[in-house]
N, C-alpha and C positions, 0 to 999 in steps of 0.2 A: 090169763090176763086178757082183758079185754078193752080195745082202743077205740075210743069213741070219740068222735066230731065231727063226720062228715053231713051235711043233711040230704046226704041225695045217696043213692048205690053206690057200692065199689066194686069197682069191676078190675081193678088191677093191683098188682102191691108186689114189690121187688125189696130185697135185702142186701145190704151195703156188705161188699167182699169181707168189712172188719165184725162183721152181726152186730156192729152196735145200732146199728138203723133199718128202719121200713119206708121204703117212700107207698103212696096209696095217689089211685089216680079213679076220679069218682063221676056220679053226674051232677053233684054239686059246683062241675066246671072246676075245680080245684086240682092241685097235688100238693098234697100235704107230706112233711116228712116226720117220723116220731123216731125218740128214743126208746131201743126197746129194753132197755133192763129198769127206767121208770115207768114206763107205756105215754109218757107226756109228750103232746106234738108241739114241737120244737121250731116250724114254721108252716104257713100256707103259702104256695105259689100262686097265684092267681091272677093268667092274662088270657086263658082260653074262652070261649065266647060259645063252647058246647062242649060237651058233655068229654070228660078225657078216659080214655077208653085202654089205653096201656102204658106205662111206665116201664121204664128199663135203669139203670144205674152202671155205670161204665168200670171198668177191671180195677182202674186204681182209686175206685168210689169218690169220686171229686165233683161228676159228670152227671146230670140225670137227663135225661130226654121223655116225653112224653106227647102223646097221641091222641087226635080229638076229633070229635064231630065235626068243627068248624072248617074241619081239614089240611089243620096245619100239624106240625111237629113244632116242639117250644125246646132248647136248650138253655137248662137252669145250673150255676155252679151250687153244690149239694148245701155247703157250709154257711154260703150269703144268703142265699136264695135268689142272685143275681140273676132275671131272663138275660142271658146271653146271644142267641140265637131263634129268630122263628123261621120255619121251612115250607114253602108251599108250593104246592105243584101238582097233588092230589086232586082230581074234579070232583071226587068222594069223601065221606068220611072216612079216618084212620084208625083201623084198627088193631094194627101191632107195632113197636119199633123195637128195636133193638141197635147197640151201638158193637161195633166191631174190638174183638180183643186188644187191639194195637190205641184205640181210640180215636181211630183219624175218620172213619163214616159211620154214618148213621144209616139203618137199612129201617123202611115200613113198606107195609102191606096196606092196602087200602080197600073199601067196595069199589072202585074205577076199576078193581080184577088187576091191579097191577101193583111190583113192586118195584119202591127207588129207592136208589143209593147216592146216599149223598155228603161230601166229602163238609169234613169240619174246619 
């Protein structure tokens, strides 16, 4: 199967603890989340203002964080698509996050050559 709607690259795609989902984070500035046993995407997030460059999905799959050009980190609940959370403090774009197994921070990596942790 093959999941199609982004109009720009994907550069990242993370799957939800239950496999019923793939979040995709693109240069279409989006992240998008799809069902994978119909391959239909199920919503677009969209408040990043460059290019989102990594996705992550947190232990009890509720959680998504994502990663951008514009140099923030964006906290999305997986189910609403509610932005929860934006995080900024990168002088760089960001190019990995990742959310901690307990769920309480959020770690990225940035070009600034640095990484932060940052509590939810």
């Amino acid at each position: 199967r093959t999941l199609r709607g982004h109009a720009g690259f994907v550069y990242s795609v993370a799957v939800t603890p239950d496999g019923t989902r793939v979040v995709s984070g693109s240069a279409d500035k989006t992240v998008r989340v799809w069902n994978l046993e119909t391959g239909r995407e199920e919503r677009t997030l969209a408040s990043h203002t460059g290019f989102v460059r990594s996705v992550f999905v947190a232990a009890d799959g509720s959680f998504v964080v994502s990663g951008s050009d514009d140099k923030t980190i964006k906290g999305w609940r997986l189910l609403t698509g509610k932005e929860e959370r934006t995080l900024a403090g990168h002088s760089c774009e960001v190019r990995s996050v990742a959310i901690t197994p307990d769920g309480t921070r959020v770690v990225s990596g940035s070009d600034d050559k640095s990484i932060k942790v940052w509590y939810l």
